[in-house]
C-alpha positions in Angstrom: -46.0 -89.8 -25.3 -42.6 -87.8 -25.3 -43.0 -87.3 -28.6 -46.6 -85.9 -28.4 -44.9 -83.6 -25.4 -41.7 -82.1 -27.5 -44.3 -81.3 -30.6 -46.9 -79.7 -28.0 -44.2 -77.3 -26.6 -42.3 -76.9 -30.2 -45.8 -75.4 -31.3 -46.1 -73.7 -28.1 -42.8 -71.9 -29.4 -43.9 -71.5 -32.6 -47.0 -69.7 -31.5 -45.3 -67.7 -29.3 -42.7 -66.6 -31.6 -45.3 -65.6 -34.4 -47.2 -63.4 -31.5 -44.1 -61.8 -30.5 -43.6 -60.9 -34.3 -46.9 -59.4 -34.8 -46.2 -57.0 -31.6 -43.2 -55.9 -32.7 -44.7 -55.2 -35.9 -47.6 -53.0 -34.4 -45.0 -51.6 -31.9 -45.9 -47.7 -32.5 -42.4 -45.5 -33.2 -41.9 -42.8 -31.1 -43.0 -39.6 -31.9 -42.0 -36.5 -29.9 -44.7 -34.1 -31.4 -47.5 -36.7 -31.6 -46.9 -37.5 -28.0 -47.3 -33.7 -27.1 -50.2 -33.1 -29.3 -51.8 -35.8 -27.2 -51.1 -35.1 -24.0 -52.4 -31.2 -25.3 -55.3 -33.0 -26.4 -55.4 -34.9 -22.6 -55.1 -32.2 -20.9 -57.8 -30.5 -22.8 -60.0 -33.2 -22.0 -59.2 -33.6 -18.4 -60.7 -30.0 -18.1 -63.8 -30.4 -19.8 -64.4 -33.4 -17.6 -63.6 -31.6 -14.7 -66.4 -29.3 -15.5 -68.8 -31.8 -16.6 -68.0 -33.5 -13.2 -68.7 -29.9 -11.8 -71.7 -29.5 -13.2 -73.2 -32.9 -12.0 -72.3 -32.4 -8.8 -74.0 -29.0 -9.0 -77.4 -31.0 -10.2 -77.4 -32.7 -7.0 -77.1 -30.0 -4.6 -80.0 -28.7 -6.9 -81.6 -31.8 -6.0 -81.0 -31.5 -2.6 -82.0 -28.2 -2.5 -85.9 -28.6 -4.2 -86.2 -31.7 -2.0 -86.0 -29.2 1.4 -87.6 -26.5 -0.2 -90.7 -28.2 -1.0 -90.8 -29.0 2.7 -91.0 -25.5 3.9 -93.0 -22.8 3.3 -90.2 -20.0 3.4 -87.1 -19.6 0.9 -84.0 -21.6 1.9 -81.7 -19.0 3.2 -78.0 -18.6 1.7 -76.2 -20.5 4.8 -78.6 -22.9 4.9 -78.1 -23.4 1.0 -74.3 -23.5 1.5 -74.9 -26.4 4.3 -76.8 -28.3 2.4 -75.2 -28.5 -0.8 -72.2 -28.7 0.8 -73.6 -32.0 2.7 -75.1 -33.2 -0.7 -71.8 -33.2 -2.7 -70.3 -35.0 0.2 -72.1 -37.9 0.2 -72.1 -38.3 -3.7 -67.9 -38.4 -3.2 -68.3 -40.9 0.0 -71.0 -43.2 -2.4 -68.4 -43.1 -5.4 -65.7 -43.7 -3.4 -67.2 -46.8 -1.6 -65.0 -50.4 -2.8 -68.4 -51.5 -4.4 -68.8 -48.2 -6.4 -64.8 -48.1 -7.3 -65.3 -51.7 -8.7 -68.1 -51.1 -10.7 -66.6 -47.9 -12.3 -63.3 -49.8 -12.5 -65.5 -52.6 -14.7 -66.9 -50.1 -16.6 -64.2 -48.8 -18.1 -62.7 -51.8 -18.4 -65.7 -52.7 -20.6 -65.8 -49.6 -22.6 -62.1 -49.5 -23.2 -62.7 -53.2 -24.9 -65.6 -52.0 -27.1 -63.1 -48.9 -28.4 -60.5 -51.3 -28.8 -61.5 -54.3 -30.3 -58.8 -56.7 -32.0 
């Protein structure tokens, strides 16, 4: 039974050592001017989402907005426009930023990061 146990671990160590080779064999060098063409690149892409994220949340004050309208008979006037888009957008933040709705965007990514990053 010891016997069993010291070649159990021994291969335990052996797996572990050939893991820890193959990390520092993929271990990336450090690279000044990749690392700033990517975090150009980031920031880049941190804008355009910011404006995609913009224009969603502009699509559902527009939503909003035909939803009262097709309740009344007159135009919506400009404050009343202001108020209720203004209202709209703040409930899309409140619904995203409810523990249910962080988890499942938290899972999400988790899942597409996996799919772009398969071993």
């Amino acid at each position: 039974m010891e016997k069993a146990i010291i070649e159990t671990t021994n291969q335990i160590q052996i797996n572990s050592e050939k893991v820890a080779q193959k990390m520092v064999e993929k271990k990336k060098t450090w690279n000044s001017k990749n690392f700033d063409q990517q975090m150009k690149e980031s920031q880049n892409e941190l804008v355009h989402l910011r404006m995609e994220l913009q224009n969603l949340m502009v699509k559902f004050g527009m939503r909003a907005l035909k939803t009262y309208q097709a309740a009344r008979n007159e135009p919506l006037r400009s404050t009343e426009i202001a108020s209720l888009v203004k209202y709209e957008i703040e409930n899309a933040i409140h619904d995203v930023s409810e523990p249910e709705s962080k988890d499942a965007i938290i899972k999400q990514a988790q899942i597409e990061w996996e799919k772009q990053h398969k071993t």
